[in-house]
C-alpha positions, -999 to +999 in steps of 0.1 A: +221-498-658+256-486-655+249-449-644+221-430-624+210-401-642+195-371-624+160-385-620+172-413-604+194-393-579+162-368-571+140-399-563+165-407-538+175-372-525+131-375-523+129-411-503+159-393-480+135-366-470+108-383-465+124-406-442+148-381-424+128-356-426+146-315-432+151-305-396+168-341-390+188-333-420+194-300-408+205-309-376+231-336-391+245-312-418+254-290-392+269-315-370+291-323-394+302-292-402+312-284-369+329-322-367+354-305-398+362-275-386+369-287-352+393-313-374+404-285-393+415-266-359+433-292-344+451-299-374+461-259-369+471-265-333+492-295-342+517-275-358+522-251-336+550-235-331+573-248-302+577-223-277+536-224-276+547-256-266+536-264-225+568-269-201+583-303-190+566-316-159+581-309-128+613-339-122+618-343-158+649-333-170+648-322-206+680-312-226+678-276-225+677-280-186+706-301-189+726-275-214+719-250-187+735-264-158+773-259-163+779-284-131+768-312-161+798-334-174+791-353-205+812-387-205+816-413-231+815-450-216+836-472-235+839-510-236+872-525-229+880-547-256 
């Protein structure tokens, strides 16, 4: 009772048939297919490279703006102790 042999995997793979029916089954294989490779593609897009990247929405400065503008002063605040 451990393991199914092949018989008992048939009879199933038979009952699942019956009940489904091979155009249902069909039409769920593909389905899932589709579901992977549209997983598989934006796993692809998620490591795209960054100047596919889109730009920064309009107001937002970003640090690339900021390294452009030369009228910028970086300060560091200190505490008084």
């Amino acid at each position: 009772m451990g393991s199914l042999s092949i018989w008992h995997w048939l009879i199933v793979l038979l009952i699942v048939v019956m009940v489904f029916g091979t155009k249902k089954l069909k039409n769920m294989g593909g389905d899932l297919g589709s579901a992977v490779k549209g997983f598989k593609d934006g796993m692809k897009d998620g490591s795209a490279p960054a100047e596919d990247k889109p730009a920064a929405p309009a107001g937002q400065v970003t640090n690339a703006a900021a390294a452009q503008d030369k009228t910028t002063i970086d300060v560091e605040a200190r505490t008084k102790s």
